[in-house]
N, C-alpha and C positions, 0 to 999 in steps of 0.2 A: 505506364498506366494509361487506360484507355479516357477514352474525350467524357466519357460516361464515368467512369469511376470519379474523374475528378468534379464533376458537375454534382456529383452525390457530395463528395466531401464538401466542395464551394456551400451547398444549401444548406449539410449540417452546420456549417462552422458559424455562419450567417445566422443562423434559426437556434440552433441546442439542436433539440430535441426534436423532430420529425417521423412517423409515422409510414407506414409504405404504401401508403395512398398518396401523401400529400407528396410523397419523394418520386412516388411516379406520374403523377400530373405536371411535377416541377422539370421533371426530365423528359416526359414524352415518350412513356415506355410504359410495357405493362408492370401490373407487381411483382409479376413471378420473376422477368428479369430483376425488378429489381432488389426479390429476397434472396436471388444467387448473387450479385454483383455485393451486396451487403455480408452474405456469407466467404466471400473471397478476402473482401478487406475487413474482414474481422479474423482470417488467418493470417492475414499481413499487420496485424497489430493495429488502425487505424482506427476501424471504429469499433463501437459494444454494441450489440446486438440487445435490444431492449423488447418488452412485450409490446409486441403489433410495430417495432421501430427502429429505430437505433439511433445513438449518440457519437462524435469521438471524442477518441479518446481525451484530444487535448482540449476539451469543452469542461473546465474542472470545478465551476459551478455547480452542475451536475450532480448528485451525488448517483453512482451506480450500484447498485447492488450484489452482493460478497458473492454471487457465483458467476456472474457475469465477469467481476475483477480479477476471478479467477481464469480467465483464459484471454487476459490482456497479455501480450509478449510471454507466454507461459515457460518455455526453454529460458530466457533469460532468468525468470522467477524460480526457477528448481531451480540454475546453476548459484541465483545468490544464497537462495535458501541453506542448499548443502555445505556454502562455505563460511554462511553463517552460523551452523551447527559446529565444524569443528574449534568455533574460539570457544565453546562452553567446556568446562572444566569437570569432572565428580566434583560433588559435593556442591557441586553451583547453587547460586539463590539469584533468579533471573525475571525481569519483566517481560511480558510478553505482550504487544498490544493487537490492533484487530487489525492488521495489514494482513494482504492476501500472501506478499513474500513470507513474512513470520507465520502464519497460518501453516505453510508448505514446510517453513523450516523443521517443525513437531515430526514430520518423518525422519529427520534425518538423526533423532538426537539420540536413536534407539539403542548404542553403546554408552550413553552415558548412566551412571548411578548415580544414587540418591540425589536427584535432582529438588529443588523449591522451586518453583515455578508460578508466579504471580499473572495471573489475567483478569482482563474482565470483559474477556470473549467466549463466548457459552460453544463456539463448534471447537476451540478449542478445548476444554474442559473435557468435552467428549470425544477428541481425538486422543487426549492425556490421561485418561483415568484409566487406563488398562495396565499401568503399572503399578504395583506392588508398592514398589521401593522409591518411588516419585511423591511428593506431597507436592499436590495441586490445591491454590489457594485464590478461588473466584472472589474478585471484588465487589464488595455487597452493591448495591444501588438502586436504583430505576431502570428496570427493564426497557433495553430501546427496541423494539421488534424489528425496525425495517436493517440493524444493520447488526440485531442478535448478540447484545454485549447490553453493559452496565453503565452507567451514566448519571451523573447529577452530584449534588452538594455533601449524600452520602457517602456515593463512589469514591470521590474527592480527600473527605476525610477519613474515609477508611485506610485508602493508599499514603495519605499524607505520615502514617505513621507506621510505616513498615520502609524495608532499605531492601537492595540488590545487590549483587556483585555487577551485574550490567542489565542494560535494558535496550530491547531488542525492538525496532521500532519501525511503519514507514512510512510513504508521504502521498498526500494528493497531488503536492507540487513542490517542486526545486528554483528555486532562485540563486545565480550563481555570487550575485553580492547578500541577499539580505537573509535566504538558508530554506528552512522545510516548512512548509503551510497548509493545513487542511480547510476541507468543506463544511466544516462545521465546529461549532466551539465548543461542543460538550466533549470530541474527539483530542480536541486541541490544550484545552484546559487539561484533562488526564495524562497527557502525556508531558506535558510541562511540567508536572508533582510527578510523575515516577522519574524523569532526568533531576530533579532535585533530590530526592533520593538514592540515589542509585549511584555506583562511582566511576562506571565505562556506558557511554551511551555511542548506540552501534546503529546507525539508519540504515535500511534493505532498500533499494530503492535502485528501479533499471533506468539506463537514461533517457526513457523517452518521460519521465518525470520531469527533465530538465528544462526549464525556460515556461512553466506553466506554473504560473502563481496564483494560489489558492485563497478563499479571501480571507483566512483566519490565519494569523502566524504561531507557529507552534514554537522553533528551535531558530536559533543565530547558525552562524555553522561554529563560532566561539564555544559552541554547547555541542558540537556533534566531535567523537573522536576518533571514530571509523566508519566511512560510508564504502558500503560493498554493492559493486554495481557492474554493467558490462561495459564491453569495449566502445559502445556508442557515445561515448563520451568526447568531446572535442579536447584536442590538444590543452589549446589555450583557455578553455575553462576548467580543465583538471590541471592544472599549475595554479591558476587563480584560488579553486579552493583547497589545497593542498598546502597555497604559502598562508593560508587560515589556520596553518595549525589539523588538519584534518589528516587520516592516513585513508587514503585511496585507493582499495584492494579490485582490481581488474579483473571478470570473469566469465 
């Protein structure tokens, strides 16, 4: 990596959030270099390319926006996607929540029949309604626009009183002692009631989630019974949460 790329990462990690003004004044370089330097290491998974800016990834304060998450580590996120599609069953009744891995997963589940399928994420909805034989069941709520899903005290008890066969779920951050944590609590609270519900909770999550603690806690790993992830994972922290009781599918 060059003296320049890491001088970029240095000032986001430093700041959050930066601009490509302020990242080329900090660096000493014009913008254009630095909106290719920023399009490089957002193919190399580091940072998110934000309007007028960008973030990284491991800044998980942040909250980033669902099309942007969508081209974080992307190859890693189809390979967990599709092998998260195959543990679902015919005849399934499944939670789905607004992670960009389970967002990806809805491609792959096109051999399955008469699917349940519980969300309270509207691009999914609309990536699920074109089958016949699927009953797609959006959770009522409060519309949250910036992250296009369901939200609030309704959401909450609407789901509170429905069950799954599993629920498919992912993270803003991995913690290898204390489990999976998100950026927000109205995210964090929802998926806490679908794992009370539900009888196999399954986290999508690649490993550069790992070692980025998010400020709301969602899951123990006590509560998680398969994380499906890629080979990024360190030795010794895939034994660590594995002797939790977790099954650790590598892909």
């Amino acid at each position: 990596m060059s003296e320049r790329d890491q001088l970029i990462l240095k000032e986001l990690r430093s700041n959050g959030r930066l601009s490509v003004e302020e990242l080329a004044q900090r660096c000493d370089c014009s913008a254009v270099t630095i909106r290719r330097a920023l399009q490089d290491l957002q193919e190399k998974g580091l940072v998110v390319r934000t309007p007028g800016g960008a973030i990284t990834v491991d800044h998980v304060g942040v909250e980033v926006a669902f099309p942007e998450r969508l081209t974080i580590n992307a190859p890693e996120k189809e390979r967990i996607a599709r092998a998260a599609a195959d543990l679902v069953k015919n005849d399934a009744v499944i939670f789905l929540d607004n992670g960009s891995s389970v967002y990806l997963m809805a491609d792959f589940l096109g051999e399955k029949r008469n699917l349940t399928i519980i969300t309270s994420f509207l691009p999914l909805v609309n990536k699920l309604s074109a089958r016949p034989d699927w009953r797609v069941i959006l959770v009522g709520g409060q519309l949250r626009p910036s992250r296009s899903d369901m939200v609030g005290p309704l959401a909450e008890e609407f789901t509170s009183k429905l069950y799954a066969d599993q629920f498919f779920f992912g993270a803003d951050g991995l913690d290898v002692e204390t489990g999976v944590s998100a950026v927000d609590p109205e995210s964090a609270r929802l998926s806490q009631i679908m794992a009370k519900c539900t009888a196999r909770k399954i986290l999508l999550a690649d490993s550069s989630k790992l070692h980025r603690r998010a400020t709301f806690s969602v899951l123990g790993w006590d509560n998680v019974n398969h994380w499906i992830t890629d080979s990024g994972v360190e030795t010794e922290n895939l034994t660590t949460i594995q002797n939790k009781g977790v099954t650790v599918e590598l892909v």
